[in-house]
C-alpha positions as CSV (number, residue, x, y, z in Angstrom):
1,X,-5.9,119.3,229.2
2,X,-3.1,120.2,231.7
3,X,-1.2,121.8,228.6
4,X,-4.0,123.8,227.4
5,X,-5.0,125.2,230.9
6,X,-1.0,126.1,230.9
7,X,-1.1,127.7,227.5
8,X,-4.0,129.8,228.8
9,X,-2.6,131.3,231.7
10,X,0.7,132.1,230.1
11,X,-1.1,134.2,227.4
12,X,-3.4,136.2,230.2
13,X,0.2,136.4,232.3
14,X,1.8,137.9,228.9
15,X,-1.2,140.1,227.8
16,X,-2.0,141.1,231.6
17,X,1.5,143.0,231.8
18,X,2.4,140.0,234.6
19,X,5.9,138.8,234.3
20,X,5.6,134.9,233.9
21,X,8.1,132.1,235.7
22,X,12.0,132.3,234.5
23,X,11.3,128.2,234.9
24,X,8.6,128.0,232.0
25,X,9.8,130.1,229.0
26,X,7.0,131.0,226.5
27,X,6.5,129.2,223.8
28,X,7.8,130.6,220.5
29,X,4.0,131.2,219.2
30,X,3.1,133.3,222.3
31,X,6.3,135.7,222.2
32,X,5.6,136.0,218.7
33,X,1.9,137.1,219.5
34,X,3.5,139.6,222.4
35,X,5.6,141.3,220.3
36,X,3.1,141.9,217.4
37,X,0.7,143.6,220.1
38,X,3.3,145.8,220.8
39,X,4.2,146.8,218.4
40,X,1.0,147.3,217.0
41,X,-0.3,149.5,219.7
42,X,2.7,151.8,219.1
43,X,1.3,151.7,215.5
44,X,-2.6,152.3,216.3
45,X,-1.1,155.3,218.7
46,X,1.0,156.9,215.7
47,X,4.6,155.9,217.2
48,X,5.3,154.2,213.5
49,X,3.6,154.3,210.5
50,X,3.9,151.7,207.7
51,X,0.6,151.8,205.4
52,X,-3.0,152.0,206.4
53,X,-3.3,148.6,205.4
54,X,-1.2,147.7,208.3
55,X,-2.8,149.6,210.4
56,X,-6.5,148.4,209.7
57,X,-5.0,144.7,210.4
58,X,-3.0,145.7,213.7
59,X,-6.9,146.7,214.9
60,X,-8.1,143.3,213.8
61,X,-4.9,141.6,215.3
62,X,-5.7,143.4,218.6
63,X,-9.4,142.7,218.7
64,X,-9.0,139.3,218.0
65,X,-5.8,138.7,220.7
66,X,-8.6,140.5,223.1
67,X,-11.6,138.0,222.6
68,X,-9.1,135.1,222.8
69,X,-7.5,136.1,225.7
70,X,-11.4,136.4,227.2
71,X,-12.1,133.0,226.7
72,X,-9.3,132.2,228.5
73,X,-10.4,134.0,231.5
74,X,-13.4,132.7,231.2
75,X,-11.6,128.9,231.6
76,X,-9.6,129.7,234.2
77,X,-11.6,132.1,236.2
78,X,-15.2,131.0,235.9
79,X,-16.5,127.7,237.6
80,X,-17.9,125.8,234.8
81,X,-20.1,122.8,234.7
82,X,-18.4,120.0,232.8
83,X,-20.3,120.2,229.5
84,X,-20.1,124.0,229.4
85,X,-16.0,123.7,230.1
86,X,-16.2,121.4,226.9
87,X,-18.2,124.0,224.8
88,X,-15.8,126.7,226.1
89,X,-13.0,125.0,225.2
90,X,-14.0,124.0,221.4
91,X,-14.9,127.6,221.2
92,X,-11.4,128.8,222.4
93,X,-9.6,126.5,219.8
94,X,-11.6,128.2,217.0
95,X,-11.0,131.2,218.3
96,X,-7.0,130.6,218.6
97,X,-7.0,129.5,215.1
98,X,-8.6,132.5,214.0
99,X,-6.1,134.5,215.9
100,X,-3.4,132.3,214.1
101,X,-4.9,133.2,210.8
102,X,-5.1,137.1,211.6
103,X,-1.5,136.7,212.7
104,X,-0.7,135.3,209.5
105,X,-2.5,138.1,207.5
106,X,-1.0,140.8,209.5
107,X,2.9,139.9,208.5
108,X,1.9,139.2,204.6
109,X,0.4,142.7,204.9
110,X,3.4,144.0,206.6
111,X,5.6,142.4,203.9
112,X,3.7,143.7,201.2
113,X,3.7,147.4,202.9
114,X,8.1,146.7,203.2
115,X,8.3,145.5,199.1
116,X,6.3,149.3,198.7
117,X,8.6,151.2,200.6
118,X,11.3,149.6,198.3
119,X,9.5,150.6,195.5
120,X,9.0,154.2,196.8
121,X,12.4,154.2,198.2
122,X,11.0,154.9,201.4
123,X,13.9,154.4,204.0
124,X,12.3,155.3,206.9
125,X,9.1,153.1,206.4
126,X,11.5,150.1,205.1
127,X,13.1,149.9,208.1
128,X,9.9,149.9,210.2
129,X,8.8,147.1,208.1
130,X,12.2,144.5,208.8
131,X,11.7,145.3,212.2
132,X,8.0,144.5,212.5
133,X,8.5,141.3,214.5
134,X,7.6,138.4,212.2
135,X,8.2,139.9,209.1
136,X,10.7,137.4,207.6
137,X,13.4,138.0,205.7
138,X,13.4,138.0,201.9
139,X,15.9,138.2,199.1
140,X,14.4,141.5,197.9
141,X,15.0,143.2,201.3
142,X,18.6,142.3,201.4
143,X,19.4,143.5,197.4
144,X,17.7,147.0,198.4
145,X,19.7,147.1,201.3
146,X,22.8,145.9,199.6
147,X,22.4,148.6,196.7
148,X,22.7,151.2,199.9
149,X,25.9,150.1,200.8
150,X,27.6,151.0,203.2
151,X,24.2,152.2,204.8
152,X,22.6,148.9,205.8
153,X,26.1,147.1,206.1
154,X,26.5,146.3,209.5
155,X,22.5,146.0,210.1
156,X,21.8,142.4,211.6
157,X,19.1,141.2,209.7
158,X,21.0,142.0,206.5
159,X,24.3,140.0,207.9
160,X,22.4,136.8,209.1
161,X,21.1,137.1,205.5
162,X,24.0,137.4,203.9
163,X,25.8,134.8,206.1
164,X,22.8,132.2,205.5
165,X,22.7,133.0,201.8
166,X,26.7,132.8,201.0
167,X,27.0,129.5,203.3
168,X,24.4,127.9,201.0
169,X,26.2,129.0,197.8
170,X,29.6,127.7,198.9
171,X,28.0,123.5,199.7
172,X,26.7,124.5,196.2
173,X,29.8,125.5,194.6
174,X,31.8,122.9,196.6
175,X,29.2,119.7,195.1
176,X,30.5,121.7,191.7
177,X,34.3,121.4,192.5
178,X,33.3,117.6,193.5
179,X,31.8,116.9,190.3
180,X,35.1,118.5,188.7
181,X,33.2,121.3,186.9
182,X,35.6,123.5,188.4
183,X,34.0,126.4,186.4
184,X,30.6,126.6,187.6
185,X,32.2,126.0,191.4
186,X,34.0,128.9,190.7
187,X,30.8,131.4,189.7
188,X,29.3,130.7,192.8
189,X,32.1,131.1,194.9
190,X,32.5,134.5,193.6
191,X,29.4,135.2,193.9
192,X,29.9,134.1,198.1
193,X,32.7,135.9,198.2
194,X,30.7,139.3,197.0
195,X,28.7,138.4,199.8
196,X,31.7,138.9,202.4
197,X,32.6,135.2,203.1
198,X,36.4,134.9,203.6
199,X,36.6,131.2,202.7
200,X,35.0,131.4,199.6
201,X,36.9,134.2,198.6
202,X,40.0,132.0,199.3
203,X,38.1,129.1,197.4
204,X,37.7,131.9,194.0
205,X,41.2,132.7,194.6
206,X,42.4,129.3,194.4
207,X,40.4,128.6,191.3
208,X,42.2,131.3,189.8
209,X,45.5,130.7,189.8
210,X,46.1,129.1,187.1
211,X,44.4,131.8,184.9
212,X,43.8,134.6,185.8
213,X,46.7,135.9,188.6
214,X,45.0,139.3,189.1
215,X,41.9,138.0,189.9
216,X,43.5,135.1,192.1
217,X,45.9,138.0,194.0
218,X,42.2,140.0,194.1
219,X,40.8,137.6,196.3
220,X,43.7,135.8,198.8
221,X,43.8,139.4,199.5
222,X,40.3,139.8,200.5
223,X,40.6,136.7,202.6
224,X,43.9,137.9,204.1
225,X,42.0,140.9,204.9
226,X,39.2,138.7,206.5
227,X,42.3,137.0,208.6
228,X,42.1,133.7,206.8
229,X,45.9,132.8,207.2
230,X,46.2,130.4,204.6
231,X,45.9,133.1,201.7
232,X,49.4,134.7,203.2
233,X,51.6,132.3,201.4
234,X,49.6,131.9,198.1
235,X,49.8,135.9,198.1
236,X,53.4,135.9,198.7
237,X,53.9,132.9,195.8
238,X,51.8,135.2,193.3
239,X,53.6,138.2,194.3
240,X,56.7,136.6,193.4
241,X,55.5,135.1,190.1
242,X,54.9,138.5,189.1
243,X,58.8,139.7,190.4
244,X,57.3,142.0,193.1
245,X,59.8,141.1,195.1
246,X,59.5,143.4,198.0
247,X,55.9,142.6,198.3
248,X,56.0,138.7,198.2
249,X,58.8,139.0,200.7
250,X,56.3,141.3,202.8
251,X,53.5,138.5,202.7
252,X,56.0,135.6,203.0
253,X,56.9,137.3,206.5
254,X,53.3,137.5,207.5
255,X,53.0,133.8,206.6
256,X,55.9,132.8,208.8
257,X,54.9,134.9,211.1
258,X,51.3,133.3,211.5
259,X,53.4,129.9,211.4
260,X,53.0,128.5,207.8
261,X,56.4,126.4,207.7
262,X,56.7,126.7,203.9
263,X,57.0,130.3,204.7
264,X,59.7,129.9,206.9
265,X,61.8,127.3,204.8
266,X,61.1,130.2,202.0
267,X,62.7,132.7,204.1
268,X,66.2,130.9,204.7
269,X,65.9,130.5,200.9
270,X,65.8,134.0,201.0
271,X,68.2,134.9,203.6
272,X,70.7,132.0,202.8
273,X,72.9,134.5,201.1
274,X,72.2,137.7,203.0
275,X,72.3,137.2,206.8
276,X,73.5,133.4,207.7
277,X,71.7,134.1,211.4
278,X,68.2,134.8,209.9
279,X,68.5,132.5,207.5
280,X,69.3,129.8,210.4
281,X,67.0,130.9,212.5
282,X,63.8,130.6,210.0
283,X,64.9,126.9,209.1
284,X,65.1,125.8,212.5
285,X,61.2,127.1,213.0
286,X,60.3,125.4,209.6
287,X,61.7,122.4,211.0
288,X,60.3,122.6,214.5
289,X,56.3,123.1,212.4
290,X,56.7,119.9,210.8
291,X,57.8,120.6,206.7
292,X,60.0,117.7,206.1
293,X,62.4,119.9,203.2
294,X,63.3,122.3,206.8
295,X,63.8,119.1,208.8
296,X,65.8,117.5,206.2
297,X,68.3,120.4,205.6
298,X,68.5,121.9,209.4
299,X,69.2,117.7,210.1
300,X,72.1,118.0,207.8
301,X,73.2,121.5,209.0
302,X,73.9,120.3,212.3
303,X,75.4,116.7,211.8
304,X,77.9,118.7,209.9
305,X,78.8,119.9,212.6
306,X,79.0,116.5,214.7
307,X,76.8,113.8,216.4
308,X,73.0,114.9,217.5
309,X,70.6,112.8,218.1
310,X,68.0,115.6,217.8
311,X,69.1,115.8,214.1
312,X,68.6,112.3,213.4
313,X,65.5,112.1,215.2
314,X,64.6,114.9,212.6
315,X,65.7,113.2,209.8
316,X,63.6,110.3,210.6
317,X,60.8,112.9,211.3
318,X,61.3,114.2,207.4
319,X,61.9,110.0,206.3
320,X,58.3,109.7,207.9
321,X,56.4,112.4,206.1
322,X,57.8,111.0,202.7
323,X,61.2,112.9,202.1
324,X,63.1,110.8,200.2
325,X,66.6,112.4,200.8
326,X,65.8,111.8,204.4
327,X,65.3,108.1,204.1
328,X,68.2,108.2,201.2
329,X,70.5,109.9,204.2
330,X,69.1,107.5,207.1
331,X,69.7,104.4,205.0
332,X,73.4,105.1,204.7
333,X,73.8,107.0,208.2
334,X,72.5,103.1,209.6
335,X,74.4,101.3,206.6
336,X,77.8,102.5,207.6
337,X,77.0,101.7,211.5
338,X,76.1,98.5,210.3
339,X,72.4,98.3,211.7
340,X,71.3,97.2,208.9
341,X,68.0,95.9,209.5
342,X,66.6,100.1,209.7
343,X,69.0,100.8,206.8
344,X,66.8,98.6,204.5
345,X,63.6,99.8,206.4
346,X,64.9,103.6,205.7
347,X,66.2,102.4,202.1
348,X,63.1,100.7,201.2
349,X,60.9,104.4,201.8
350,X,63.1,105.5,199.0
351,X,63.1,105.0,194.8
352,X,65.9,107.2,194.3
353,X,69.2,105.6,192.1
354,X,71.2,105.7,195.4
355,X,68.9,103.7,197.4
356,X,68.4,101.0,195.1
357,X,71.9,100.6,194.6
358,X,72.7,100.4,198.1
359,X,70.1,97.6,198.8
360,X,71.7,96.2,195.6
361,X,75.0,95.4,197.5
362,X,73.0,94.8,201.1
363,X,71.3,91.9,198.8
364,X,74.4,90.7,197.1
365,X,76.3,90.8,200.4
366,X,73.4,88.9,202.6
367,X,73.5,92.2,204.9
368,X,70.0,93.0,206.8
369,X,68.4,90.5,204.6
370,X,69.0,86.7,202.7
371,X,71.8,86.9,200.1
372,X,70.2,87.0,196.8
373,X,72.0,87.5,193.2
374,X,68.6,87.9,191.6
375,X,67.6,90.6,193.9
376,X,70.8,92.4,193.8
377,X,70.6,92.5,189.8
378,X,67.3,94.1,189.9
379,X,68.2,96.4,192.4
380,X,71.7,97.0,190.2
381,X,69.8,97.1,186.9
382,X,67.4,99.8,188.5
383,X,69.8,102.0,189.9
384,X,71.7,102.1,186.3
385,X,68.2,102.9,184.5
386,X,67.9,106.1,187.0
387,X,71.4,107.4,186.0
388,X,74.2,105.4,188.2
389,X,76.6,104.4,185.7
390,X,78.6,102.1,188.1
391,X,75.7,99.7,188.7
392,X,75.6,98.6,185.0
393,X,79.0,97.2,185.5
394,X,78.0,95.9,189.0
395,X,74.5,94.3,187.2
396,X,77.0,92.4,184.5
397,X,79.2,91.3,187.5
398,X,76.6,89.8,189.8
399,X,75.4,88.3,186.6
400,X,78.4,86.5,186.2
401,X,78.2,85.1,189.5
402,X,75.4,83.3,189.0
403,X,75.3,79.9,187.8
404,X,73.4,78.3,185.0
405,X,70.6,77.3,187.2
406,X,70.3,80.7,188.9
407,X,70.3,82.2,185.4
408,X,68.3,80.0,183.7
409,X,65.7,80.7,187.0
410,X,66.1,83.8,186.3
411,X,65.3,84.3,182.8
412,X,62.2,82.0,183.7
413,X,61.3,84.8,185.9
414,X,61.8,87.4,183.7
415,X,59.5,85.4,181.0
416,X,57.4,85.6,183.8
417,X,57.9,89.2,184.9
418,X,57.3,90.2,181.2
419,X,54.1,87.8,181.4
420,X,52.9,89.7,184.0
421,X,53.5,93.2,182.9
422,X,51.7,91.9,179.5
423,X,48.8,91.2,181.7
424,X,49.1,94.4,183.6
425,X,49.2,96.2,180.7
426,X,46.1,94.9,179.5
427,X,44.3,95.3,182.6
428,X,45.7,98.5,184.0
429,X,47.4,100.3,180.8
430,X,50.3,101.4,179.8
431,X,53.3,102.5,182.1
432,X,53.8,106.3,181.9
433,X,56.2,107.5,179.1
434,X,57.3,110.8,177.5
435,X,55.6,109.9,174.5
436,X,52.4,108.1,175.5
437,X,51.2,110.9,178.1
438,X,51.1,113.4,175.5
439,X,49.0,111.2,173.2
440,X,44.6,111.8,174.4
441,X,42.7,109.3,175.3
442,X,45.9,106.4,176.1
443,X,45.0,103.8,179.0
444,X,47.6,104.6,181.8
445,X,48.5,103.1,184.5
446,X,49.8,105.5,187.4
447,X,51.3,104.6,191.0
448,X,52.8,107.1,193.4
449,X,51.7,109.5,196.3
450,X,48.9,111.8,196.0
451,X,49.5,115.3,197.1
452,X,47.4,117.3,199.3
453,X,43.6,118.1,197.3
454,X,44.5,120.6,194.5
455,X,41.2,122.6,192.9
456,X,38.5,120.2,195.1
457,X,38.3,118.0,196.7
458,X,38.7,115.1,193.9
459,X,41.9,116.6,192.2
460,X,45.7,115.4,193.1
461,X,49.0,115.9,191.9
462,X,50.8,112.4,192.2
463,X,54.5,112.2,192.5
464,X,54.9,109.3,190.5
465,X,57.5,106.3,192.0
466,X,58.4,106.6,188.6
467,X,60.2,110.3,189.8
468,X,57.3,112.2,187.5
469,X,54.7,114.3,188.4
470,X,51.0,114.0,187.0
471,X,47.9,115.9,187.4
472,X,45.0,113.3,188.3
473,X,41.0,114.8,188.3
474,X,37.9,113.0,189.0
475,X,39.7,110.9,191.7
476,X,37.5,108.8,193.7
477,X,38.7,107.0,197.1
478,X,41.8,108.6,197.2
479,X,43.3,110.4,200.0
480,X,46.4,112.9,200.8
481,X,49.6,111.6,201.4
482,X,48.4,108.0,200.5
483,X,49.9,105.4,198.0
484,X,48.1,105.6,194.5
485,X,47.8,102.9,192.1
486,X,45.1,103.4,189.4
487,X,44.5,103.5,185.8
488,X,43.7,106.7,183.8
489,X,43.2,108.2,180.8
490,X,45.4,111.0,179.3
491,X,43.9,114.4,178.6
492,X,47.2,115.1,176.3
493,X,47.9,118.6,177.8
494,X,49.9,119.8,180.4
495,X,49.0,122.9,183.5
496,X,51.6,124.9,184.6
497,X,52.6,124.9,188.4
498,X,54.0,127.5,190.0
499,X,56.7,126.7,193.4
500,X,57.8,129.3,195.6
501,X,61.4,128.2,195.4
502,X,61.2,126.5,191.6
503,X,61.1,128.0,187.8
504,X,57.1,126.9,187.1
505,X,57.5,123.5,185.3
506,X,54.6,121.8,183.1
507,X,52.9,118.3,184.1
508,X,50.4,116.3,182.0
509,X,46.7,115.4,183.5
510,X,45.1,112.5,183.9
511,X,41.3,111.7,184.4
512,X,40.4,108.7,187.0
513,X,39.3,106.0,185.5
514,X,39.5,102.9,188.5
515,X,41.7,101.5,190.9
516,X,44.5,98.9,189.1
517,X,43.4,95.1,190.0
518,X,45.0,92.4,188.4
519,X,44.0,89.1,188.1
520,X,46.4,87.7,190.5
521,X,45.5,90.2,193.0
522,X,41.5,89.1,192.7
523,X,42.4,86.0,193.1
């Protein structure tokens, strides 16, 4: 009862011309119902004019605002006996439901009276009609307005539209890109993009490059225009794809500029042989913003020179974020002070041929770790399959040093080694190959580090430990920068990847099929 009797006097405070208490706002239905009496006296006094139709429901609007707002003088104003309060205030629900009702008629006649003046291309009554107060709106106001353009452009109700409609379009696109149908993602993303929304525009671009570079440049640039930063250096990068040198070098500026440390390290490519200061000066920024090749090669740079510990402390920084020249640098920095506990730690970040032959002698020595002859030749044997010719004569030496025992434990846990990649295979596929990945449909089994999302949100490319590179789509659980080991099934063709500072070089994809679990692991 309290509420009602508060609902009533805010509406004769409102319709009285009274200013009502900062403290009690109105309530969204009563400055609705204030703003449509406005403006519909200004349209019953000839101020606007949007159809006779309108008008004849503005009068009924007004009439029936008038008897409601009657009653409620009568409630609040009259001393009533109880039972007639009770009459009075049934009848003044009815009637407030009525005026709802009229309300609603008066807006669907407004709406049709705006969809007319479309028709008629009527400007001047269109724009009456979106600024009736209630008059939501609709797609077919915002396409009349668009086909204006630049006319309506920067009108609000056509931006919130537009804003509103191109937001829902991208979660649409973007559930695309996460179901891998990277086509349809990419209609509706365009079709945001038309719609003035930077980050889809980016999103089209991306989706793009690797088929249409026009169309991909097209777009970054729309978003660079729109200040999204991240387009710099893909606009640079396609620049330079299509040897327009002056203009990639342009964008890769604005990209170091904005901060992008792939920019930067781009730049001292750039100015290595031009201007030694510039060239210095951009890797010490690439470094300083965190890009582990920068931190790697300014490290190097100044221990050249002598001792720093704020190069080492950057070459751990670049061993940390996966560089594996860093940690291939760090192991040996440590190995020849002879701390070699971190030179294994550093060693062990690394499958490069130099690391595993250097924790080949650490193990065949007893250095940082248990002396172990079967360790060692593993470590020898695998450094000799990447390309370091002297382990193979350093795997047949520490196998000479073993005695029968050791090697017939050994060969044991070879048999068993083989056992178990048998079993592997079976259960995970078949290690990666230059032959098998080109063949469709083979079980593979891939391990590595996933790259940063590539296409959605779902796609990786995953630098193999292998010392490959494979495209993997449809992933599921798997995140950037973290260790991968799953099976997949080959597509049997290659994309083509572009790098800044790289010829473009072919990799094979891969579609997700599970995580690898072996039996030993369930267990």
């Amino acid at each position: 009862m309290r509420f009602l009797l508060f609902s009533i006097l805010f509406t004769l405070l409102l319709f009285c011309g009274c200013t009502p208490s900062p403290e009690v706002p109105l309530t969204k239905q009563l400055s609705s119902y204030a703003q449509a009496q406005k403006q519909c006296r200004d349209v019953l006094q000839g101020k606007t004019k949007l159809s006779d139709d309108v008008e004849k429901e503005c009068g009924q609007f007004l009439k029936r605002l008038e008897q409601s707002n009657a009653l409620g003088t009568e409630l609040t104003s009259k001393k009533l006996t109880k039972s007639e309060y009770a009459m009075k205030e049934i009848e003044d629900a009815r009637q407030r439901l009525k005026l709802k009702q009229q309300y609603e008629e008066l807006l669907e006649t407004v709406r049709q009276a705006t969809l007319s003046a479309i028709k008629k291309d009527d400007l001047e009554t269109f724009t009456e009609g979106i600024n009736f107060p209630g008059n939501t709106f609709i797609a077919p106001y915002y396409d009349y307005m668009r086909s204006l353009s630049p006319r309506f452009d920067e009108e609000p109700h056509f931006l919130a539209y537009q804003r509103q409609e191109s937001e829902q379009l991208v979660q649409k696109a973007q559930q695309y890109l996460d179901q891998g149908r990277d086509s349809q993602a990419r209609i509706l993303f365009e079709q945001a993009a038309e719609m003035h929304n930077p980050q889809a525009a980016r999103s089209t671009a991306l989706l793009y490059e690797d088929s249409n570079l026009e169309k991909a440049l097209h777009w970054h640039l729309i978003a660079a225009n729109e200040d999204v930063k991240s387009s710099y250096l893909n606009i640079a990068r396609l620049y330079e794809a299509q040897e327009k040198e002056e203009e990639a070098l342009k964008w890769y500026r604005k990209a170091a500029d904005s901060g992008d440390a792939k920019a930067q390290f781009r730049l001292y490519n750039f100015y290595r042989s031009r201007d030694d200061k510039k060239a210095v000066s951009w890797l010490e920024k690439s470094a300083q913003n965190g890009y582990s090749k920068a931190q790697y090669s300014y490290a190097v740079m100044v221990l050249k020179k002598g001792p720093s510990y704020k190069a080492i402390a950057l070459m751990q920084q670049a061993s940390q974020n996966g560089y594996q020249p860093a940690s291939d640098y760090l192991g040996q920095y440590y190995y020849d002070l002879k701390r070699y506990s971190r030179a294994l730690e550093e060693l062990s970040k690394s499958e490069s041929a130099d690391a595993f032959y250097l924790r080949a002698r650490m193990a065949e020595k007893g250095l940082g770790m248990p002396q172990d002859y079967n360790l060692a030749y593993d470590f020898y044997s695998h450094a000799y399959t990447m390309g370091n010719e002297e382990a193979g004569n350093d795997a047949k030496r520490i196998e000479s040093l073993q005695n029968e025992a050791q090697q017939r434990a050994a060969e044991e846990e070879k048999k068993l080694w083989a056992q178990r990649m048998a079993e592997m295979i079976k259960e995970c596929g078949e290690i990666p190959t230059a032959k098998n990945i080109k063949q469709r449909n083979q079980k593979i089994h891939i391990t590595g580090t996933a790259s940063a999302p590539v296409s959605g949100a779902n796609n990786f490319i995953i630098y193999g430990d292998d010392g490959e590179q494979y495209y993997l789509r449809n992933a599921q659980n798997i995140h950037e920068d973290e260790h991968v080991d799953v099976v997949t099934k080959s597509v049997g063709h290659a994309i083509s990847l572009h790098y800044a500072d790289e010829e473009p070089r072919d990799i094979y994809q891969f579609t997700y099929i599970k995580p690898c679990v072996r039996e030993d692991e369930q267990e």
